[in-house]
Structures are given as C-alpha cells and as structure tokens.
C-alpha positions, 0 to 999 in steps of 0.5 A: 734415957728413952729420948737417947734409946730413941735418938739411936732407932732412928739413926740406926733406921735412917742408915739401913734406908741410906744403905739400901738406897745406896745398893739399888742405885749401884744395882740400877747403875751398873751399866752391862755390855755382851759378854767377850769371848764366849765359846761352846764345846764339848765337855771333855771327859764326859760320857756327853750330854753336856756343853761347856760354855766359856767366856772372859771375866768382865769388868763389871763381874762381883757388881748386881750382875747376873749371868742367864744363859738360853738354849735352842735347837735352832739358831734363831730360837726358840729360846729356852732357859737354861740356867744362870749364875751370879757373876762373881760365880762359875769360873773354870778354876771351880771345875773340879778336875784334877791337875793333869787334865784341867788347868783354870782361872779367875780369869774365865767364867766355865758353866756346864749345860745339861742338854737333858734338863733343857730338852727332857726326852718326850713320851711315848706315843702310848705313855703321852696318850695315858697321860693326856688322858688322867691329866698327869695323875699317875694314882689314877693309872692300873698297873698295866698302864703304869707299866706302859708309861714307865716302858714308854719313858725308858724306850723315849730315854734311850732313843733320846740319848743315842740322839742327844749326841748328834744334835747341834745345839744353840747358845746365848749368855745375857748379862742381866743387871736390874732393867738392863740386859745385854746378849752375847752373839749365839754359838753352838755345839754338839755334845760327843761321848769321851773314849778315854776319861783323863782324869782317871789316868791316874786309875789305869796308872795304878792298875798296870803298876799293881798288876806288874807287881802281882805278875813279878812276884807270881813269876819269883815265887815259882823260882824261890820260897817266899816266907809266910808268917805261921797261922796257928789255927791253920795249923790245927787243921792236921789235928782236928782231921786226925782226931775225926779220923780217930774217933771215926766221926765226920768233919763239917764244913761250911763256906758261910751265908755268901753265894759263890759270887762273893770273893769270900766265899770263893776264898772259903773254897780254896781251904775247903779243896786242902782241907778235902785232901786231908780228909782223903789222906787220913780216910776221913769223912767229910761232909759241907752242907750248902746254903746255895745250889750254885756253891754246892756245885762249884764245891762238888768239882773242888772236893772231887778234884781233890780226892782225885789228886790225894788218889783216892777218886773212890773214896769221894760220893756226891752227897759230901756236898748236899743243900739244905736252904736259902733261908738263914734260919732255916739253913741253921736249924738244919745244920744244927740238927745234923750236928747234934745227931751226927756229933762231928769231931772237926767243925769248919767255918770259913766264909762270912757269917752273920747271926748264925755264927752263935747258934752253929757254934755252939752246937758244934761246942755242945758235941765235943768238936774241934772248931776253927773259924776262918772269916772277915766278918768282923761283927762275928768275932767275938762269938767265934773268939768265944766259942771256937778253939782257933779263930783266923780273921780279917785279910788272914782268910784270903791268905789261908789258901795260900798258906795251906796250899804254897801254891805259887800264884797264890803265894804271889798275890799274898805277898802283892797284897802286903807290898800294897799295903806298906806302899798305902801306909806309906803314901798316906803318911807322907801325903799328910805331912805335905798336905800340912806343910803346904796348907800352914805354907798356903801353897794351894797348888802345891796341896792340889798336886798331892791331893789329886793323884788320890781323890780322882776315882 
C-alpha cells in the first residue's frame, strides 16, 4: 500500500515538473515582433489628461506575452514607464461607453494613459525647499509649514493641469516575452478637454424631454382643473386654525432641522405662506421659531406676503418669526418650553426631522394641541404616527403646497411628477423582461442596448 501511495507522489511530481518545463518552454519560445497599427489620440469624452493608445490584436496575443507601454515629453527619450497589460487583456471592446458613442472589438487592443500618474505636478519652489529640507518627513513640518507645502501642491496642481492639455506627449508599446522584447515605432498625442460628453447624450435627452412635460402640463393646468387626490390631514388645517382662533391660543409652526437650502424646507414654506393666510383670515396668532437665520428671513417675507394678500398687512408683526438656536437640542428645549407656557391650539411640523420629532410632539400632545405633520423623514414616522393626529409623509409634502394653494405651476409640476413616475415604473419593468429574455437568449448586444440608456450617468 506505501509502495502504490509512493508510486503515485511520484508520477503526480514528475507531471507537475513535466508541466512546468513545458510552460517555460513555450514562454521562452514565444517569438514577438512590434505591435501593428498603433496609434495615439485623445480620449474622447474626457475632461483630458488622458491618451488613448490603439493597436491591432497580434497573433501571438493569449501566449506569455506582455504589453509594457513607455512615455516621454520627447521623441527620443527619455523613457518612463507607464503601465502594462497582459496581452489577452486591454481591448476596446472593454471600454466601457455606452453603445451610442463607442463601438469595439476583440480585434483591437484600446489602454488609456493617465498623463498625471507618468509625469506628477512638481512643487512649489517653497514646498520642495520644506521638503528637501526634513527628507520628505511631513510629521517633522509646523503647521505653517504644512500649510505651505499643501498650498504650494494646489498652485503646482492647477498650473499643471492648465499646462497638462498643451503638451505633446511620446509614445511606445513593447511586447515582452521572457528575454525577448520587441518596440513599436513611437507616436504621439496631445490630451484635449471634450466640450460635450456623448455619453451622457442620453442625460440631456431626458431632461429636455422631462422639462417639455412640466412646461405642457404647467401651461394645461392654467387652462383646465387637474384632480388631486384629497389630503385628510391637509384638510384639517381649517380646523385646527379655527380651533386656535376660538380658544384665543396661538398656532405654532415649524419648517424642520434643514436650512432654507434644502428642498424640503423650501417645500415646508410653501404650506407655511397658506397656512399664514389662514391665520390672517380667521385672526389668529401665528407664531414659527426658527433653527436658522437665513429660514427665518425667507419666512419673515413669505407670512408678510401673506398677510398682505389676506388684507390684513396690520395684522402681521416681525416676531411671528423669531430664532432660537442652531444646536438641535437646544433649539428643542426652547420650542418645548414655549409650548408648554404658551399652550398652542394648533401645532405644525413640516420639514424634515430628526430626534427632536418625539420631544416636540409630545409636548405639543401634553397641552392639548391639534398636531399635523407633513415630513419625508421616513425614520420619524412612527413617532409623528404615534403621537400627532394627522401625519402627511413622503413625496405628499412636495404636493401639499400645490394642494393647499391650486396654484397652477405648482399643480403642473405635481402632475409631472407622477407622469414621471408611471413612465419609471414602466421602463423598469419592460427593461426586466427584455434584460431576461436577451440574457436566457445570450443576446449580449442586444441587453447592451437596453441597459445602456439607464446606466450612463
């Protein structure tokens, strides 16, 4: 039994050895001549700093081959390395661009250089005297001298880039096999910024197409009442106000923990100029702390405004809208402590929240208050389910304004927005059966042509 157990190490040893004779023969044997029809240009679609370097596939391209390509400012050196590739790799059929704007093959080898990895942007002057000076040690600098050298990088960096674009660049691809090593004659190129980017054709396709859509819907809603789907908690907005107004207690509302540059917030104003009207209306007193100075006087102008249009300019004061804090907490503990002295009738929260959502609720629910959210904060929304009487959430906070108001732009871009939708929910699911059948079908073309559209961004 040893002696077979032996007998068989053996053989197996003698055929591994036999194997690995045999693969550095053909690697030493595999005779390599210059690469044919190599080329150098610009990459297309770039913002440049890259050169595309093209040649044939060779008959000898699978074997130990490799492809080592060289780099100079100049046509006959120096040579600096600048990347290889193994020569069954490379080809522009794995550029990956979507179908409109690249077409390869197996049949050619594409590799695109980066000038900036070849020939990085030198110092400046300053920066390279630091760092001659502590031998590259960057631990060793104060932090003035970090600043400069950091400076002096971003100065050489942008300088380099204006420059990087102007310069004409060398080329050479050597096929490497074991000892042996054959060179292609040199070519060059200069790296050029693309004014348009054809692969994201398809981008500026959909935005004129979505921005015809909005402009007609906008223009037929002027024309014609579209239907929106009924908002009970928007309805309760006439109800909660005329409470407030009954019981002679204020209205509190709150645009959320986002600054005025976020699109939520801008959409928590929008509710906050109708709900401003009502309370104009009816005579009651409206009051909307603020989390951020720049909300506050966008909200001054909007509740102003709409006092304005109600006709009662006397009824509006400045410190409707007052701050209290940027801190989260603090802005809470404030809010809450105005709300438990004040005892509000009607409570507002419309924005996007955070932890605060609880600790403003329920305070609001300990007084007595009619509470209506209106948020996408999808995290929030159980305590806002839990403790307010209407909850309005998701995309219906964008649609609110539109609701409330029936303003015709508005009432446009809502219905927009869900023409959008069903033609989504539509492209995907025929974009999954065709990716199925031409996948089960091995139509590879074929799933490219439908993938591409939706993944070039």
């Amino acid at each position: 039994m040893k002696l077979k157990i032996t007998i068989t190490v053996l053989l197996a040893a003698a055929c591994l050895s036999a194997g690995m004779a045999r693969a550095e023969v053909l690697a030493e044997s595999a005779a390599v001549y210059p690469v044919s029809g190599l080329t150098a240009g610009d990459m297309p679609y770039d913002a440049g700093g890259f050169i595309l370097l093209k040649w044939a596939a060779m008959p000898y391209d699978g074997l130990a081959v490799q492809y080592k390509v060289f780099s100079s400012t100049a046509q006959d050196g120096p040579w600096l390395f600048a990347g290889s590739t193994r020569s069954d790799r490379a080809y522009s059929s794995d550029i990956k661009l979507p179908f409109w704007a690249w077409t390869g093959s197996k049949n050619q080898h594409a590799l695109p250089v980066e000038i900036a990895k070849i020939f990085p942007p030198p110092l400046s002057p300053a920066a390279a005297a630091l760092v001659e000076k502590f031998g590259g040690h960057r631990e060793k600098f104060t932090g003035r001298q970090n600043f400069e050298v950091e400076s002096g990088e971003v100065r050489a960096r942008r300088a380099y880039e204006e420059g990087i674009n102007r310069t004409r660049y060398f080329f050479k691809v050597a096929a490497v096999s074991g000892a042996q090593s054959a060179e292609s004659a040199v070519v060059s190129a200069v790296p050029a910024a693309a004014w348009f980017s054809l692969p994201r054709l398809n981008n500026l396709i959909y935005a004129l197409a979505l921005a015809f859509v909005f402009l007609w819907l906008i223009f037929h809603a002027k024309r014609k009442t579209y239907f929106l789907r009924r908002l009970a908690g928007l309805d309760a907005i006439d109800e909660a106000i005329g409470r407030a107004t009954e019981m002679g207690r204020p209205v509190y509302y709150m645009t959320g923990r986002y600054d005025i540059d976020k699109i939520s917030t801008i959409a928590s104003t929008f509710i906050l100029a109708e709900v401003a009207k009502k309370t104009a209306r009816y005579g009651a007193q409206l009051k909307v702390p603020h989390a951020y100075p720049m909300t506050m006087a966008v909200c001054q102008e909007i509740v102003k405004q709409a006092y304005t249009e109600e006709g009662r300019p006397d009824y509006f004061r400045e410190d409707i809208n007052f701050f209290l804090s940027s801190d989260q907490f603090a802005y809470t503990a404030a809010a809450d402590g105005l709300m438990a002295r004040d005892k509000p009738a009607a409570c507002f929260y419309a924005g996007y929240y955070y932890s605060e959502s609880l600790l403003l609720t329920e305070v609001g629910a300990s007084v007595g208050a009619i509470q209506i959210a209106i948020t996408d904060a999808e995290a929030q929304l159980p305590f806002f389910f839990t403790t307010c009487d209407y909850t309005i959430m998701g995309e219906e906070l964008y649609a609110a304004s539109a609701y409330l108001s029936k303003d015709p732009v508005l009432v446009g871009t809502v219905r927009g927005q869900d023409l959008g939708k069903i033609f989504v929910m539509a492209a995907i699911a025929v974009g999954i059966i065709a990716v199925a059948v031409g996948t089960v079908c091995h139509w590879s073309e074929f799933v490219r042509v439908v993938l591409d559209p939706v993944t070039s961004f």
